[in-house]
C-alpha positions as CSV (number, residue, x, y, z in Angstrom):
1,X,41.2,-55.8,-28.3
2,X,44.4,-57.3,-27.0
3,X,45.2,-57.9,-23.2
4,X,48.7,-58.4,-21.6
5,X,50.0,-59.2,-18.8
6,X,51.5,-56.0,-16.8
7,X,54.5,-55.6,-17.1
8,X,57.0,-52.6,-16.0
9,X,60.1,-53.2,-18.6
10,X,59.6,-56.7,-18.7
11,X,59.3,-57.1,-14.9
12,X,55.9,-57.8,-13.3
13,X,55.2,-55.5,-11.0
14,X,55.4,-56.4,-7.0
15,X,52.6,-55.4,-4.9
16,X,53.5,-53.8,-1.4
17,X,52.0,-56.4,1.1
18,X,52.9,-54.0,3.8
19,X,50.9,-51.3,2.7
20,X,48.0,-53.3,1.9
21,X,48.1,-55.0,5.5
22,X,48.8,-51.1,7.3
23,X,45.7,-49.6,4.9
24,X,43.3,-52.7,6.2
25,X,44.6,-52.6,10.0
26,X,44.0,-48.7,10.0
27,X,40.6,-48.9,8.0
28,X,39.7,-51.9,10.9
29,X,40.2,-49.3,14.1
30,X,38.9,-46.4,12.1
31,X,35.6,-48.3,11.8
32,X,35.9,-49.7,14.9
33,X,36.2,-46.5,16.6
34,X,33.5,-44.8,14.3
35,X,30.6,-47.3,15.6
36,X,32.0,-47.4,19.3
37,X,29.9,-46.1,22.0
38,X,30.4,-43.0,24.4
39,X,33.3,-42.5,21.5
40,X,32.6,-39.4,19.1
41,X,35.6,-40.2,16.8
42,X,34.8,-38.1,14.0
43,X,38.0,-35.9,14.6
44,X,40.1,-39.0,15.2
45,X,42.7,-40.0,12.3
46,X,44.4,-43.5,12.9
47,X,47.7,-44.2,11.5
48,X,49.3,-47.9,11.5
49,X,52.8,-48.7,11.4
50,X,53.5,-52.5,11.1
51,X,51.2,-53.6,14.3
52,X,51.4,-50.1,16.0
53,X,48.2,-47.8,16.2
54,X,48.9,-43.8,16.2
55,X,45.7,-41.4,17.2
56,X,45.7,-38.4,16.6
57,X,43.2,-35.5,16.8
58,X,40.8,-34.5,19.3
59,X,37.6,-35.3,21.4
60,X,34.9,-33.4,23.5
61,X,36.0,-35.5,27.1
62,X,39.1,-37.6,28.7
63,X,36.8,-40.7,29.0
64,X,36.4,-40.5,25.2
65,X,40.3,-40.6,25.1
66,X,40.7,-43.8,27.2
67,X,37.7,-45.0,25.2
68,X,39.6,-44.8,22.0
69,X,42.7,-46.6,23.0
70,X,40.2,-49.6,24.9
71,X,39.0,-49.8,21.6
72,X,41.8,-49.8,19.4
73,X,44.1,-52.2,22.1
74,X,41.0,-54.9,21.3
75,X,41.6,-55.1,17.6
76,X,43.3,-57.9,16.2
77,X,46.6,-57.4,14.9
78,X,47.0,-54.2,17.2
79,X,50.2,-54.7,19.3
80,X,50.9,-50.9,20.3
81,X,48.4,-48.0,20.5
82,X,49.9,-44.6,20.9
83,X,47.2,-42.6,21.5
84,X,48.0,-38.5,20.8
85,X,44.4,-37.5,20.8
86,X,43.8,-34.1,23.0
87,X,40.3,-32.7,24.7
88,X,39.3,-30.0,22.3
């Protein structure tokens, strides 16, 4: 079997940086906010854009809002949390 380099018409292909630093920032408050405490973020999705967190979803109490956003603020890398999570 012969192996070559990929290629895309003679071009190698570029790899998105971006999305690759956006996929590990989101994964990093999404686990983050999965093992918090008084925090049942099971209905929670996080979206990054650039250094900006997005929340979205719902919890059982307001505490558990501010919780979320506590939590997300303290990751690194985090510059912005908007935080659209409502008591469901």
């Amino acid at each position: 079997m012969v192996f070559k380099a990929a290629t895309f018409h003679g071009i190698e292909p570029n790899i998105e940086s971006e999305n690759v630093k956006r996929s590990a920032l989101e994964s990093t408050v999404a686990n983050a906010l999965a093992v918090a405490g008084g925090l049942d973020a099971s209905d929670v999705t996080v979206t990054a854009a650039g250094q900006e967190i997005r929340l979205d979803g719902t919890v059982a109490t307001p505490q558990e809002i501010d919780r979320a956003t506590a939590v997300a603020e303290a990751i690194p890398g985090v510059r912005l949390v908007r935080n659209r999570i409502l008591v469901g």
